[in-house]
C-alpha positions in Angstrom: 42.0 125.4 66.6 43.8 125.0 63.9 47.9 125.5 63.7 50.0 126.9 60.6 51.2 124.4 58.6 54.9 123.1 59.3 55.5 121.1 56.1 55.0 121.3 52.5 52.2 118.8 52.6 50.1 120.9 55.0 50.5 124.3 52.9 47.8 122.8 50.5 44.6 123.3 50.2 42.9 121.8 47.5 39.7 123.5 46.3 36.6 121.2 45.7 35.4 123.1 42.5 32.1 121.3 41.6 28.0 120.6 41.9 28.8 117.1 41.6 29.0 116.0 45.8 30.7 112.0 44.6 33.0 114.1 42.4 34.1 115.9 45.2 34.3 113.1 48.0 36.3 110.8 45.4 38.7 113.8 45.3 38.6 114.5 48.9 39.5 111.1 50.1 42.1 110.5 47.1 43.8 114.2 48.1 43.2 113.8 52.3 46.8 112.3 52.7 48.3 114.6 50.5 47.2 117.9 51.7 46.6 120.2 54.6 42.9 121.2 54.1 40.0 120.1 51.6 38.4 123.8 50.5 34.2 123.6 49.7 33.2 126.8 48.2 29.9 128.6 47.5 29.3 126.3 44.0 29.0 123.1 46.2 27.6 124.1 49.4 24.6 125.5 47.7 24.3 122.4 45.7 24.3 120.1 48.9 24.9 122.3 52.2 25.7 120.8 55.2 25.1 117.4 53.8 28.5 118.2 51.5 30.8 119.4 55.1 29.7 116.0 56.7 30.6 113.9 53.4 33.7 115.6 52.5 35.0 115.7 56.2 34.9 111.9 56.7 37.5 112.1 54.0 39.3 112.6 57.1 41.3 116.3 56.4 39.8 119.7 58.1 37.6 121.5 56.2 37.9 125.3 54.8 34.7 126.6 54.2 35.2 129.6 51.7 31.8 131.1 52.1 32.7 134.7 51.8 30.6 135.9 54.3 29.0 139.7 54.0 26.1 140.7 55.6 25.2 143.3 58.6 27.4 142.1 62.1 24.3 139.9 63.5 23.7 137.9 60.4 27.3 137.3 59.9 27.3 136.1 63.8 24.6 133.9 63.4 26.5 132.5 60.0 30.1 132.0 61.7 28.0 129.4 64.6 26.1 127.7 62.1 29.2 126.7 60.0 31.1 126.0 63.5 28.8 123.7 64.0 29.5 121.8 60.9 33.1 121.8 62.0 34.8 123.8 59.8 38.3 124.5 60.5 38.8 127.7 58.5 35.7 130.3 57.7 36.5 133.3 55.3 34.4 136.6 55.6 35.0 139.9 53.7 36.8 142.3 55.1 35.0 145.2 53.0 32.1 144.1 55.7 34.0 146.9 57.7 35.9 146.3 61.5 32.3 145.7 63.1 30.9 142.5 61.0 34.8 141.3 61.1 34.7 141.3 65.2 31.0 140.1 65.4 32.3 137.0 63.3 35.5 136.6 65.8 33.2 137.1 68.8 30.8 134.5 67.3 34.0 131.9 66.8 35.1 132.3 70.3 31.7 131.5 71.4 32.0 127.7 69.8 35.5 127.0 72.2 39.0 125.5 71.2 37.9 123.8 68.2 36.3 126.8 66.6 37.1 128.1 62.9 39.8 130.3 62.3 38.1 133.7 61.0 39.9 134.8 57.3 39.4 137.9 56.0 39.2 138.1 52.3 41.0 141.5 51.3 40.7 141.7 47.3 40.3 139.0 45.8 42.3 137.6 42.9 40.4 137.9 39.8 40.3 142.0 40.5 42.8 143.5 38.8 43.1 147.9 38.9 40.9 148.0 36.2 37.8 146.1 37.7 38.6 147.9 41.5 38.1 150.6 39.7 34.9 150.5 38.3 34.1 149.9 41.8 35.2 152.9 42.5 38.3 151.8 44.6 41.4 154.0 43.7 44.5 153.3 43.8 44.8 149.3 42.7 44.7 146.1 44.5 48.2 146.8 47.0 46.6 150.0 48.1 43.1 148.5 48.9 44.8 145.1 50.3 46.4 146.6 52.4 43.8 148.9 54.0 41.8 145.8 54.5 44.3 144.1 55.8 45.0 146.3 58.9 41.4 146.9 59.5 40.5 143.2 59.9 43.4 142.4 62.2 42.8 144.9 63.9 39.0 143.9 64.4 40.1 140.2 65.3 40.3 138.3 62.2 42.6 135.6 62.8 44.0 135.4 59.6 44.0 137.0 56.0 43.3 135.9 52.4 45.3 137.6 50.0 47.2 137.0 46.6 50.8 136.2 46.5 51.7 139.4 45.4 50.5 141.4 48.4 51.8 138.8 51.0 55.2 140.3 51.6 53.9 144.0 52.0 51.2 142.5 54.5 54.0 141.0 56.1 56.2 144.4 56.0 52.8 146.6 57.6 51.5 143.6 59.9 54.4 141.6 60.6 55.1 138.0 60.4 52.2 136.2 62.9 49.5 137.0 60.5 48.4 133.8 59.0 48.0 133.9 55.1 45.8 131.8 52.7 46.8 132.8 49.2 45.1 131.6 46.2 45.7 132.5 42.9 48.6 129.9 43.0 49.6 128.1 39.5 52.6 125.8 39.0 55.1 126.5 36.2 53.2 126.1 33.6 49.6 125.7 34.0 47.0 128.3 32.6 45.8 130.8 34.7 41.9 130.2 33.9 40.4 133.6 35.4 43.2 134.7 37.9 45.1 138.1 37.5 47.1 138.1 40.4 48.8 134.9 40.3 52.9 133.0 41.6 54.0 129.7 41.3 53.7 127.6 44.8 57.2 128.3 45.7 57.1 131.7 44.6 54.4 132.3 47.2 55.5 130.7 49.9 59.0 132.4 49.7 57.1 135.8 49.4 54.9 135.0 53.3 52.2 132.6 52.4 51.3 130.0 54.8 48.5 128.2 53.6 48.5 128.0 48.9 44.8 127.4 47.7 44.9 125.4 44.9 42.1 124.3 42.6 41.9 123.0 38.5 46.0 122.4 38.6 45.2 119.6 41.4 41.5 118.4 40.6 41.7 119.3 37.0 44.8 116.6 36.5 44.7 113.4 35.2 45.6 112.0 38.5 45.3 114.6 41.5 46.8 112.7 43.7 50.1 112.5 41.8 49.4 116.5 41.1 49.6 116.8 44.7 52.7 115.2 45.2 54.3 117.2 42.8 53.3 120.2 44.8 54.8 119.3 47.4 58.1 118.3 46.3 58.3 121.3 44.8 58.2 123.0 48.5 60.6 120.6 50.0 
C-alpha cells in the first residue's frame, strides 16, 4: 500500500487530462521520474479503460485512478475490486455516497491484500463554490459541507480525503494530522485558473496540510512538462 510522500518529488500527481491514450503515455513516461503518481480520470478511462491503466502504468509510477465512484454500497464494492485488479494505487469515491458505500469500498480494498488502493474520499470538489452548493441545496458553503464529509468518511474507513487547499488545515484542526490529503485545485504563481474556484499555489498548500498536490494543464499543458515538473518541485524544496 501505498506511503505518504517524503519529498517534494513524491507530492505530485500529474493529471493525465485527455482522449488521446499516446498523448497520455508520452506524458506519463516523460513525468514518471519527476513525480509521485500519474492520475487517469473519467475523460480517458472511458476512452480506453483498462487498456489505458496497463499502458500508462508501464510508465513505471503508481497509478491514481480518480473515478469518483457513487453508486449503492454493492456496486461501489464490486467497482473498488475491479480497479484493484488493474493495480491502482489510489481509488477516489464520493463521500456524499454516505458512511455505508464509503466502508463497503474499504471493506472491498481490504479484500485485494497489502497492495490494495488507498480508498479517497472526495468531500466537495473544487469547481463548487457557495453559490453552486447551493443550488444543490447544501447550506452553509463549501468549509461547512467539507467538513461534514470529511468526518463521516473517516469515520467509515476511508483511508484518505480529497479536499481543496483551503479546507486542508480545518480538516487537519477536526481530524488531526494522520489523515492523508490529495488536494487539487493547485496553480503555481501565475498560471490561470481554468475552471477551479477553490485554488493555492503548491507551496501554499502543502504549508496549509496537503500531502499529495494534483496537478494537471500547469504540468501537461507546458511546453515542456517535464521541465514544469521540476519547477514544482523546487519550489517545495
Amino acid at each position: 500500500m501505498l506511503s505518504r510522500p517524503d519529498t517534494p518529488r513524491a507530492r505530485l500527481i500529474a493529471a493525465l487530462d485527455t482522449q488521446d491514450l499516446d498523448r497520455a503515455a508520452a506524458w506519463a513516461h516523460a513525468l514518471a521520474p519527476e513525480v509521485g503518481l500519474v492520475k487517469i480520470g473519467l475523460e480517458l478511462f472511458l476512452a480506453h479503460g483498462a487498456a489505458a491503466v496497463e499502458r500508462i502504468a508501464a510508465a513505471g509510477a503508481p497509478v491514481f485512478l480518480d473515478l469518483k465512484l457513487h453508486d449503492i454500497p454493492n456496486t461501489v464494492a464490486g467497482a473498488v475490486r475491479s480497479a484493484g485488479a488493474l493495480g491502482a494505487a489510489m481509488l477516489t469515491v464520493h463521500a456524499s455516497g454516505g458512511a455505508a458505500m464509503v466502508a463497503a469500498a474499504r471493506s472491498a480494498a481490504e479484500g485485494l491484500g497489502s497492495g490494495r488502493p488507498l480508498i479517497l474520499a472526495v468531500t466537495v470538489l473544487t469547481s463548487l463554490g457557495a453559490e453552486e452548493l447551493a443550488a444543490t441545496g447544501v447550506a452553509g458553503g463549501p468549509a461547512q459541507q467539507v467538513l461534514r464529509l470529511a468526518r463521516l468518511a473517516i469515520e467509515a474507513g476511508a483511508d484518505g480525503l480529497v479536499c481543496s487547499a483551503h479546507e486542508a488545515r480545518p480538516i487537519r484542526t477536526l481530524l488531526g494530522p494522520g489523515v492523508p490529503l490529495v488536494v487539487p485545485g493547485i496553480r503555481p504563481q501565475g498560471s490561470d485558473l481554468g475552471d477551479q474556484k477553490r485554488v493555492m499555489t503548491p507551496r501554499e498548500a502543502v504549508a496549509a496540510g496537503a500531502d499529495w498536490l494534483v496537478i494537471g494543464r500547469p504540468i501537461t499543458g507546458a511546453a515542456d512538462p517535464t521541465a514544469a515538473a521540476r519547477a514544482i518541485s523546487a519550489s517545495l524544496a
